[in-house]
ZAMARGU-4260 file (C-alpha; in steps of 0.2 Angstrom, whole numbers, plus 5000, padded with zeros to 4 digits):
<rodrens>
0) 5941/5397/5527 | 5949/5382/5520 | 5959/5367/5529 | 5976/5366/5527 | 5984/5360/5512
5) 5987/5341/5517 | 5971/5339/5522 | 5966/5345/5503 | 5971/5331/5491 | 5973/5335/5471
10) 5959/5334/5461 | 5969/5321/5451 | 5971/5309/5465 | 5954/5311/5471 | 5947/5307/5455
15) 5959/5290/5452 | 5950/5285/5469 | 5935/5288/5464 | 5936/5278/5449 | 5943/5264/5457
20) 5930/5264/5471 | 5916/5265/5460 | 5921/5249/5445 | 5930/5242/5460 | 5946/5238/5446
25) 5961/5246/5444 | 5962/5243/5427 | 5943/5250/5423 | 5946/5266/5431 | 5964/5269/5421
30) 5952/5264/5404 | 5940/5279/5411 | 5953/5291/5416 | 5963/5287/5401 | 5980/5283/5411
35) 5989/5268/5413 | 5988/5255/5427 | 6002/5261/5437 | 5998/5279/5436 | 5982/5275/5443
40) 5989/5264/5458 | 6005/5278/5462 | 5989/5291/5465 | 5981/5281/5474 | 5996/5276/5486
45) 6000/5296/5486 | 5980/5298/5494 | 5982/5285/5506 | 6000/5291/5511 | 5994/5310/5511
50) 5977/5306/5522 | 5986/5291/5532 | 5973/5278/5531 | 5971/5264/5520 | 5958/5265/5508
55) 5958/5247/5498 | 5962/5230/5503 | 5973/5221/5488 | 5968/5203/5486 | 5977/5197/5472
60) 5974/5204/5456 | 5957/5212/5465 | 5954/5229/5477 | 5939/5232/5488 | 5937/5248/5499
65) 5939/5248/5517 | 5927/5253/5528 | 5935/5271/5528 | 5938/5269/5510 | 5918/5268/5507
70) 5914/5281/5516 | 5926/5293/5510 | 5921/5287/5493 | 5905/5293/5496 | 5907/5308/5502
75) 5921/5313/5489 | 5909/5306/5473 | 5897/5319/5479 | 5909/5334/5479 | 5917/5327/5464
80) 5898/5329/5456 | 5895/5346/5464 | 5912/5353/5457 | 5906/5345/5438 | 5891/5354/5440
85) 5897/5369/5444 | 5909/5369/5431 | 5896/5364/5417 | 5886/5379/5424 | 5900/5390/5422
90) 5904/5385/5405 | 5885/5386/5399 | 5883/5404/5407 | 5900/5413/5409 | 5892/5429/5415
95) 5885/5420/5431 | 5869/5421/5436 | 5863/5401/5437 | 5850/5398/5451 | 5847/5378/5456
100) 5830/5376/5462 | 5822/5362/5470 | 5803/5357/5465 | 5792/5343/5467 | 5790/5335/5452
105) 5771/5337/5447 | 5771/5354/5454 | 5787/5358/5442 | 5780/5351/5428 | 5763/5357/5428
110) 5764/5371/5438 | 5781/5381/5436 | 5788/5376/5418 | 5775/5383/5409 | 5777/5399/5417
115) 5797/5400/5417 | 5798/5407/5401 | 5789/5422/5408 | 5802/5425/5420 | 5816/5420/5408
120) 5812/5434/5396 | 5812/5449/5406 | 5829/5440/5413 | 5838/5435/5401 | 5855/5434/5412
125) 5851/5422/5423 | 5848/5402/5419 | 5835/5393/5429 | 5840/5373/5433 | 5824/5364/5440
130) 5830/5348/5450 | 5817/5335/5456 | 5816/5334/5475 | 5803/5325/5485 | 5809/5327/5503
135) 5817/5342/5512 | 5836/5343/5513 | 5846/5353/5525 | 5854/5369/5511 | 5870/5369/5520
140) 5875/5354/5514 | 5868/5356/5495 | 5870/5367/5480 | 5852/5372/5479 | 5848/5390/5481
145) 5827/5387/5484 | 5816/5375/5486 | 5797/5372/5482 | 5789/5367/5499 | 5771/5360/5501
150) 5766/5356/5519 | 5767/5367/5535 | 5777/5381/5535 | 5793/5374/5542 | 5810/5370/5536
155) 5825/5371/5549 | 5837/5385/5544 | 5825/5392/5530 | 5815/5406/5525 | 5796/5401/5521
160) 5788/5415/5511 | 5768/5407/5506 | 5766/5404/5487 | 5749/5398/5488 | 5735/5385/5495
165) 5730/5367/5487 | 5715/5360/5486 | 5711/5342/5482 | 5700/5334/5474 | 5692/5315/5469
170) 5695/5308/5453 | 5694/5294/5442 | 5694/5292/5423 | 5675/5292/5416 | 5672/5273/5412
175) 5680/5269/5430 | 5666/5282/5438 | 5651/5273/5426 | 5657/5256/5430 | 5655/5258/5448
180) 5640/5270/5447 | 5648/5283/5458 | 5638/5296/5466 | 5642/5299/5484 | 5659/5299/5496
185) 5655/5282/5502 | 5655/5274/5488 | 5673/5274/5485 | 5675/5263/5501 | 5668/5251/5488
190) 5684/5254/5473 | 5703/5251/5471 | 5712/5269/5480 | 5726/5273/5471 | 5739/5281/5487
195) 5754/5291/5488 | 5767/5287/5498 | 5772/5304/5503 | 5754/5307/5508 | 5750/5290/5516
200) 5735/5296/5528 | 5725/5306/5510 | 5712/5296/5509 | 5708/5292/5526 | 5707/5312/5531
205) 5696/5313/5515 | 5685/5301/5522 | 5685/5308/5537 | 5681/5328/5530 | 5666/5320/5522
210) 5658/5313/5537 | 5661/5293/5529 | 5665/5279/5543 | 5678/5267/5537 | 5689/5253/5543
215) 5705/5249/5532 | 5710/5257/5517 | 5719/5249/5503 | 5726/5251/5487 | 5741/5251/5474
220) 5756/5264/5483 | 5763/5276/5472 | 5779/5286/5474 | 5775/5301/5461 | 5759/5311/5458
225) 5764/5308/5437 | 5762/5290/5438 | 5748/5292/5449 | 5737/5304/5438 | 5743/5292/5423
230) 5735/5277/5434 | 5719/5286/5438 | 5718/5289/5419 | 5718/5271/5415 | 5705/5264/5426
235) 5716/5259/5438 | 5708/5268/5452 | 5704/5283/5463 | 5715/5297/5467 | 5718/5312/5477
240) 5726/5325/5467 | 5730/5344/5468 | 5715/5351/5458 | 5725/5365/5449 | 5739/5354/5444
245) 5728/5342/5434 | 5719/5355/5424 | 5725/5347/5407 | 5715/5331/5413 | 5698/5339/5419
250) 5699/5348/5403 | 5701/5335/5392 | 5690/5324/5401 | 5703/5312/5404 | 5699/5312/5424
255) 5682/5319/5431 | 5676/5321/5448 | 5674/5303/5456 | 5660/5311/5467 | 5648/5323/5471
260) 5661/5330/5486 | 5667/5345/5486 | 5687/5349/5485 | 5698/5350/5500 | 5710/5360/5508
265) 5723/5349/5511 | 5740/5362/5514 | 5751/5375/5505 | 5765/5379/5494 | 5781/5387/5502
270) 5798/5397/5494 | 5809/5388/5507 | 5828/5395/5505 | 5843/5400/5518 | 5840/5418/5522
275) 5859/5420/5515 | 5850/5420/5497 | 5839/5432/5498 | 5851/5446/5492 | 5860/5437/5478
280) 5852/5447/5462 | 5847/5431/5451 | 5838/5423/5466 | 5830/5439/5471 | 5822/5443/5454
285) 5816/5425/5454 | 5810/5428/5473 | 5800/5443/5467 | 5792/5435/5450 | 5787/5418/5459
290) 5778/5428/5473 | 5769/5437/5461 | 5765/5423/5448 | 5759/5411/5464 | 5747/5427/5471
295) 5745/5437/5456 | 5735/5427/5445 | 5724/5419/5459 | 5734/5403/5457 | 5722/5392/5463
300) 5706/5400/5458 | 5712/5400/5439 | 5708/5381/5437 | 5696/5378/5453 | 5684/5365/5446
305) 5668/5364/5446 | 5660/5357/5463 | 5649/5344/5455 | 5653/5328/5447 | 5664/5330/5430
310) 5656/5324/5416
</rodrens>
């Protein structure tokens, strides 16, 4: 249920504020909105009369927010953002059927892009819009109908249905493995480690699974797995990365297998959503599809590499 009506302020006098909070100037918000510099200060008076707080400080010819003011602006750019979005959706698919899902960037590009278009022709009613995400959100407060998790199977005030395992794997571009003479696991004590921040302890369980004794582990700290793989491609170092999501690379030959190790279980691909979801059409039929695409075609078995060296 909504609030009552005063605590419900116009869309136009929200969006004045908004303007002004964000240029911090009356007069570039009335240029945006495309109203004059009066209109714009009148609706922003009628906000602050209707919530009974003041919102700016006037110093001269300048505004600045308050303390409330900022966080109400905050708050308020987001919904305004949310209501835009939702209102493109509408306009772009006026039948319905728009699912938002979640994904982790390397996993969306490599993995579930290329097989979208599967589930997109045997659906052709619903629209599919893939936002990157590299932490875990609370749904409640998001328009996000899914999310691709990898991890343990855990996500307060979600459903985790398993998609699939990942295994990891060693690897470096082929002049980086010749000029260092790789062979063996510990020999990569000896080369830059290329990191990921998310996973800040990789290496140092690698090492750990493959029976080498270390001390400190450094390297360069990256915040994506794309820039990461791009990294390993150029020389730059060694990484860990999801076997089946660089298949184009060990294809191509642009990364090989740093060592003779084996690849290593390292955690597992979730469906996290509310439970809420789970009955609204579009998001079931994408449920059922992704299950089946992640289990059906042995998703990880598909592009397992080798266990040797990549040559």
């Amino acid at each position: 249920m909504l609030p009552p009506r005063r605590f419900l302020p116009s869309f136009s006098l929200l969006a004045a504020f908004e303007a002004a909070a964000r240029t911090g100037s009356i007069t570039a918000a009335a240029n945006e909105l495309g109203l004059t510099q009066s209109a714009v200060s009148r609706q922003i008076s009628s906000l602050e009369k209707q919530l009974g707080v003041s919102l700016f400080r006037r110093e001269r010819q300048t505004i600045r927010l308050t303390l409330a003011g900022d966080g109400y602006a905050r708050e308020i750019r987001e919904a305004l953002r949310r209501i835009s979005t939702a209102s493109l959706n509408l306009r772009a698919h006026p039948k319905g059927g728009v699912i938002n899902i979640a994904v982790l960037p390397l996993f969306g590009a490599r993995w579930l892009a290329p097989r979208l278009g599967r589930f997109l022709d045997r659906n052709p009613d619903v629209a599919v819009n893939l936002i990157s995400r590299l932490e875990p959100f609370d749904f409640r407060f998001d328009s996000i109908d899914a999310a691709i998790h990898f991890g343990q199977g855990r996500w307060p005030g979600a459903e985790l249905p398993f998609l699939m395992k990942e295994k990891t794997v060693a690897v470096c571009s082929a002049d980086f493995q010749a000029r260092f003479k790789l062979r063996r696991p510990a020999d990569l004590l000896e080369v830059p480690l290329l990191h990921l921040s998310s996973r800040p302890d990789a290496w140092e369980n690698w090492f750990r699974c493959e029976g080498v004794s270390f001390d400190q582990l450094h390297g360069m700290l990256f915040d994506q797995y794309m820039t990461i793989v791009e990294a390993a491609a150029a020389g730059m170092g060694a990484a860990l990365l999801p076997a089946f999501l660089i298949a184009p690379e060990l294809d191509t030959g642009r990364l090989v297998m740093a060592t003779d190790a084996r690849s290593q279980e390292t955690g597992s691909y979730y469906l996290a959503h509310p439970a809420e979801r789970a009955d609204y059409p579009p998001f079931a039929s994408f449920k059922t599809w992704l299950l089946n695409e992640a289990g059906g075609e042995g998703a990880q078995a598909r592009v397992e590499v080798d266990e040797g060296m990549g040559q």
